[in-house]
C-alpha positions in Angstrom: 0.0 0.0 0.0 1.2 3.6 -0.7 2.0 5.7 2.4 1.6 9.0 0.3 -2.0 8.0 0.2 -4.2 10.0 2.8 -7.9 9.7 3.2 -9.5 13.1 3.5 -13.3 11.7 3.1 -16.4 11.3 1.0 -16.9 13.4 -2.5 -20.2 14.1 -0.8 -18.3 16.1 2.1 -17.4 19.0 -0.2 -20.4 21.1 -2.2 -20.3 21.2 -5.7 -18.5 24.4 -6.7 -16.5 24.2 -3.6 -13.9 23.2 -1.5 -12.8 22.5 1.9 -9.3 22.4 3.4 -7.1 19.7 4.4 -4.4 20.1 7.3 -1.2 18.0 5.5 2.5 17.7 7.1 3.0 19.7 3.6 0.4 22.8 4.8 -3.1 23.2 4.0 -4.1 21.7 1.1 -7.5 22.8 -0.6 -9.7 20.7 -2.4 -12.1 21.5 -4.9 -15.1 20.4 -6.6 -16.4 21.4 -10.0 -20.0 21.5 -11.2 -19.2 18.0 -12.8 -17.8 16.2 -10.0 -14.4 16.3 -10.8 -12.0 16.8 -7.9 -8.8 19.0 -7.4 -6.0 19.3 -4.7 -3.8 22.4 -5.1 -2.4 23.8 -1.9 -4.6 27.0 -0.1 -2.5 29.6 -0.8 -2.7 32.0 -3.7 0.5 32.8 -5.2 0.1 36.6 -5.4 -0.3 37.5 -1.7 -1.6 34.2 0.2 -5.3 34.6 0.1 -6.9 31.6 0.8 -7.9 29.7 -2.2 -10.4 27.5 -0.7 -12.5 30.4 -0.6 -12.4 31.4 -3.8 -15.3 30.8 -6.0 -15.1 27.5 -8.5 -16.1 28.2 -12.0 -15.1 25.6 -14.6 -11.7 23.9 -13.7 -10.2 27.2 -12.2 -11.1 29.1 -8.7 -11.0 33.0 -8.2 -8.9 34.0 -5.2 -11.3 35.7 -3.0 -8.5 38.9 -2.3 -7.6 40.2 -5.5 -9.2 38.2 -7.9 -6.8 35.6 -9.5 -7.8 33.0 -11.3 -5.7 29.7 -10.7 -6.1 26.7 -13.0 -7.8 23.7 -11.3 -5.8 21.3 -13.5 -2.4 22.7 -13.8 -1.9 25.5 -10.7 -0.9 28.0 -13.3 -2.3 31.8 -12.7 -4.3 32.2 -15.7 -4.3 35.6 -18.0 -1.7 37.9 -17.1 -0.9 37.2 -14.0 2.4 34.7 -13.6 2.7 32.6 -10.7 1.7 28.8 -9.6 0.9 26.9 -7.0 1.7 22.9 -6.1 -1.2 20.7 -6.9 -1.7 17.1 -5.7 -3.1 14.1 -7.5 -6.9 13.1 -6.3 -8.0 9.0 -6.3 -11.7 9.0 -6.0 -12.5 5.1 -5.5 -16.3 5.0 -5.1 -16.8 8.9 -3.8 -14.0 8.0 -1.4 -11.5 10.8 -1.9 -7.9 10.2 -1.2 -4.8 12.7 -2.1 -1.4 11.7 -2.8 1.6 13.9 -0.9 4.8 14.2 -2.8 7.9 15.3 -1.5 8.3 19.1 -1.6 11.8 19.2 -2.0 13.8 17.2 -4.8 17.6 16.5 -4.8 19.8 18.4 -7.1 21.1 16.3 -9.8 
């Protein structure tokens, strides 16, 4: 079994168009649902000044950053227009509406 693997509920526990957080070793993570069921991890923390993602509004695959309006791809992380920044996202398993997210380690060695 993979360790990297953490539980963080049912698909059920998080309304469509929106999120809830997730307290990882790796910082709050934020996890998001779209009008169509899919589900996104990306961590809660807009890369322009912090605001909390998870408050954002969901349209689409992206979410608005509730401070100063941001729009961050679901998908990818990537700030979307003309704004330049990104932020980590995490891979989702959804096995029967039972949502897991995989960690992955935040630093990598230097080849």
């Amino acid at each position: 079994m993979d360790s990297n693997w953490i539980a963080i509920g049912h698909i059920d526990d998080i309304p469509l168009r929106g999120a809830r957080c997730v307290k990882t070793p790796q910082g709050k993570i934020a996890v998001f649902r779209t009008a169509e069921n899919e589900v996104f991890a990306i961590e809660d923390q807009c890369p322009h000044k912090g605001g909390p993602l998870s408050q954002g509004i969901v349209h689409g695959k992206s979410v608005t950053c509730p401070l100063h309006n941001w729009v961050i791809s679901l998908e990818s992380g990537q700030a979307l227009g003309a704004d330049d920044g990104a932020v980590r996202t995490m891979p989702v398993r959804n096995i029967d509406g039972r949502l897991s997210i995989r960690l992955t380690p935040v630093m990598m060695a230097a080849e």
